[in-house]
C-alpha positions as CSV (number, residue, x, y, z in Angstrom):
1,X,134.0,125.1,171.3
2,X,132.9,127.9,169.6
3,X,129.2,129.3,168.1
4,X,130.1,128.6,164.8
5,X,131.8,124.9,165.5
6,X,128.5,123.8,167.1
7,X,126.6,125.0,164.4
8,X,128.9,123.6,161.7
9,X,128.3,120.2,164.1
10,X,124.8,120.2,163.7
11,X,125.0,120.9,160.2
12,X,127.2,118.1,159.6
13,X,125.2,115.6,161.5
14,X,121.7,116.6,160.1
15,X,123.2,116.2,156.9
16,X,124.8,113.0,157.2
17,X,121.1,111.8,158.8
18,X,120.2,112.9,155.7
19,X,122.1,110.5,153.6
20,X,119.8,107.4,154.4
21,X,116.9,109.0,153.3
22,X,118.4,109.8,150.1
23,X,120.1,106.2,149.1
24,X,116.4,104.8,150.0
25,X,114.8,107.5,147.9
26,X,117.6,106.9,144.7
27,X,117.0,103.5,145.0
28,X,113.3,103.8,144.6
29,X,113.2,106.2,142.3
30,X,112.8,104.3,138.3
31,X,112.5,107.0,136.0
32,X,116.6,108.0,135.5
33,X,117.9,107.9,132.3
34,X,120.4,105.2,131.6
35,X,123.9,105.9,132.6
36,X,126.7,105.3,129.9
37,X,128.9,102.5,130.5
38,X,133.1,102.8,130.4
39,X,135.2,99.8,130.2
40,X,137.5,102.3,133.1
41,X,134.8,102.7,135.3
42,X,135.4,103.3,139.0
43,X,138.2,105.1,139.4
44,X,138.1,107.5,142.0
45,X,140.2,110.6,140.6
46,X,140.7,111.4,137.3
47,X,142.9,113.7,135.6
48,X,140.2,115.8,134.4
49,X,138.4,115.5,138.2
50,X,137.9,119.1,139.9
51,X,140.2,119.7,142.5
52,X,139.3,122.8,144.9
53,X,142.5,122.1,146.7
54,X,145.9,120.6,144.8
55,X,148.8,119.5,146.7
56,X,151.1,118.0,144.5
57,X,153.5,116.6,147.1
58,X,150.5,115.5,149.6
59,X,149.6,111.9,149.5
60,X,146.3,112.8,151.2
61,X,143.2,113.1,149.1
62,X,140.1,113.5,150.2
63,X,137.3,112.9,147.6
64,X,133.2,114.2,147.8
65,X,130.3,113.1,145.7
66,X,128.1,115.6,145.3
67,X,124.7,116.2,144.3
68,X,124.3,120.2,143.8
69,X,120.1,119.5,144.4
70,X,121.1,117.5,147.6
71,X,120.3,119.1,150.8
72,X,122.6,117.0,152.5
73,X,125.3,118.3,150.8
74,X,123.9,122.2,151.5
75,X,124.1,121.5,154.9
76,X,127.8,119.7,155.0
77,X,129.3,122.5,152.4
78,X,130.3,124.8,155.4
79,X,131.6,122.1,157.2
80,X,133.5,121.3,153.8
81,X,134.9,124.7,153.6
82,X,136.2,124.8,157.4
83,X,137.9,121.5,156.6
84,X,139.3,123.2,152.9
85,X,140.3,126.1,155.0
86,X,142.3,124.3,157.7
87,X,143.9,121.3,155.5
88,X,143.9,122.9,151.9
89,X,147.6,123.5,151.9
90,X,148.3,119.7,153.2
91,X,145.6,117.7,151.5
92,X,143.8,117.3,147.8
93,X,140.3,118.3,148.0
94,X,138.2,116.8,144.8
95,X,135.0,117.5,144.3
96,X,132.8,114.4,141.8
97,X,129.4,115.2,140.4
98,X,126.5,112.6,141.2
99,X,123.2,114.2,140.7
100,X,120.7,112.2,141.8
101,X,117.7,111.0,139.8
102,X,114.9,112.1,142.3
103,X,116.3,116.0,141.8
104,X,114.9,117.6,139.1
105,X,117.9,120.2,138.1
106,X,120.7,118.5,139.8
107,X,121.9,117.2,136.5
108,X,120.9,120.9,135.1
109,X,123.4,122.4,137.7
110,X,126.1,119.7,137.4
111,X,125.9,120.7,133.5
112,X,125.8,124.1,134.5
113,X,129.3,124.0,136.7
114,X,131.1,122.2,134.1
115,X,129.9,124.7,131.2
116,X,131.5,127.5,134.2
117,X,134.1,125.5,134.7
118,X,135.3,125.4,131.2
119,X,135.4,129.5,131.4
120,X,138.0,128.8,134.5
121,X,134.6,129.5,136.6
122,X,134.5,125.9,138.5
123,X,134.7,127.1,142.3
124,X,132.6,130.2,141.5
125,X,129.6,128.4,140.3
126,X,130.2,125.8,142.7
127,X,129.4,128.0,145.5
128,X,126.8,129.3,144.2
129,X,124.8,126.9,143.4
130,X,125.0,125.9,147.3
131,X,124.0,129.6,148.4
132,X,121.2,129.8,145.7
133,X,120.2,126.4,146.1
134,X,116.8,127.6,148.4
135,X,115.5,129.7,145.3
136,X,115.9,126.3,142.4
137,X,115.6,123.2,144.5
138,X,113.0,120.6,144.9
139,X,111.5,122.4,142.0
140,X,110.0,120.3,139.3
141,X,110.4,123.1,136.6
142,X,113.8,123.2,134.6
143,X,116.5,126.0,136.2
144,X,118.3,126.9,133.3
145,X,117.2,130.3,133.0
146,X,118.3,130.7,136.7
147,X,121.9,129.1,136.2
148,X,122.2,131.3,132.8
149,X,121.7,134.3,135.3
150,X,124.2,133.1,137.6
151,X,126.6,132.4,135.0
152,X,126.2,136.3,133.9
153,X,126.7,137.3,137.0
154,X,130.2,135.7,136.8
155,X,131.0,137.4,134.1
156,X,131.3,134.4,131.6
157,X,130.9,134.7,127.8
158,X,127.3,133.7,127.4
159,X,127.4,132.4,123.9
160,X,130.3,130.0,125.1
161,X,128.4,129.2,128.4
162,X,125.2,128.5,126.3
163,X,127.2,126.5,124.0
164,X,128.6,124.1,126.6
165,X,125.6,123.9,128.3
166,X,123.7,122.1,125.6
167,X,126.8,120.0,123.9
168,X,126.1,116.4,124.7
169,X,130.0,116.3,125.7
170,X,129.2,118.0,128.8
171,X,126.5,115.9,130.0
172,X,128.5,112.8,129.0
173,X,131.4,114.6,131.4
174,X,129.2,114.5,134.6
175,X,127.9,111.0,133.6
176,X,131.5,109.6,133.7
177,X,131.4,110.8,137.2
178,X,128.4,108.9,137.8
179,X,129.4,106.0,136.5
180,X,132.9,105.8,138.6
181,X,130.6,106.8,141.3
182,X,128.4,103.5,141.1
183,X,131.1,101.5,140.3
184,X,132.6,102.6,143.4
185,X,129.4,101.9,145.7
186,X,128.1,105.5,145.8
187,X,124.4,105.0,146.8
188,X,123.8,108.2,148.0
189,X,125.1,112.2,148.2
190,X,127.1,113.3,149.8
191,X,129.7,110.5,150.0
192,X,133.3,110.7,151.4
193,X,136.3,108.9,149.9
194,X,139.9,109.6,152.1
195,X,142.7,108.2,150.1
196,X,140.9,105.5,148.5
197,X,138.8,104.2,151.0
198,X,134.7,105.5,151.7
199,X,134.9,106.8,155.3
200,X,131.5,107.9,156.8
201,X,132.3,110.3,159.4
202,X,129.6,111.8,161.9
203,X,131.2,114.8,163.0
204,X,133.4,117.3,161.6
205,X,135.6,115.8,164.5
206,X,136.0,113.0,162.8
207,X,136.9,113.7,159.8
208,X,139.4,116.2,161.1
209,X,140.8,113.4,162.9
210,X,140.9,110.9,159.5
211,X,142.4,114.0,158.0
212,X,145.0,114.0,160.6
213,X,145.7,110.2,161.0
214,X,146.0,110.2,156.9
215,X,148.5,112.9,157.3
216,X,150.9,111.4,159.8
217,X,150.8,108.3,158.1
């Protein structure tokens, strides 16, 4: 086993640790806005769902809800990336926003992909909120003056950006996520779905080894 396996080991477990503490703190935590009800809630992948890996002809999809405030999910995106990395050209990787109502700016940054995302900018800002995530986190002051730098440092068309930021269509967008999310149980970021069913993993071993069961199947 490599350095960099162990590490992406530990990383994995911490953050999965970390997943108790933040279903108890979600479920404690009274002051989220309501979330919009759809009469199709709870589907798992929809057309318009972010895929950073498509494979047409796989059957194999493996689905993350993800909190960009969540330092769970920090932790686990390396792990994430390995897995992307190794299995992207044999299996679906989607990504689903759930910010979590105990994190300031994760619905800020979940508005803030989506506005990138509509410039073609998804995976770009996606990243980056993870490697930036030390300097907005756990911050109780709004980050969108820091995600309108980062979205100028990709290059995007700021009046556009700015635009999509604010319309309420957006925020209605990562909502719908939200929604499916609860429907489907999600408690808690980050959550794993593997071809329809939640699988909670504790190693990168074993989700390489779902991945690779799923596959043969």
């Amino acid at each position: 086993m490599t350095r960099n396996t162990r590490i992406l080991l530990t990383a994995f477990v911490i953050a999965l640790m970390a997943v108790g503490v933040l279903v108890y703190q979600s479920s404690r935590d009274r002051g989220a806005p309501p979330q919009a009800a759809t009469a199709d809630a709870g589907q798992l992948v929809r057309d318009n769902s972010h895929r950073l890996s498509s494979v047409p002809d796989s059957a194999v999809t493996f689905v993350e809800f993800l909190d960009f405030e969540c330092e769970g999910c920090r932790a686990v995106h390396p792990a994430i990336e390995q897995l992307r990395s190794e299995y992207g050209g044999r299996v679906n990787f989607v990504i689903r926003h759930f910010p979590m109502s105990g994190h300031f700016n994760g619905e800020r940054a979940a508005r803030a992909v989506e506005a990138a995302a509509q410039q073609g900018k998804f995976e770009a800002m996606y990243k980056k909120m993870f490697e930036t995530q030390g300097q907005w986190g756990e911050k109780q002051t709004p980050a969108d003056e820091v995600f309108r730098t980062f979205a100028a440092e990709l290059g995007l068309d700021m009046t556009a950006f700015d635009k999509a930021y604010r319309d309420p269509a957006t925020a209605a967008r990562v909502q719908l996520d939200v929604a499916d999310g609860r429907a489907l149980g999600v408690q808690g970021t980050p959550t794993f779905f593997l071809n329809g069913s939640r699988i909670q993993p504790h190693s990168l071993e074993d989700l390489s080894t779902a991945f690779d069961k799923a596959l043969a199947e």
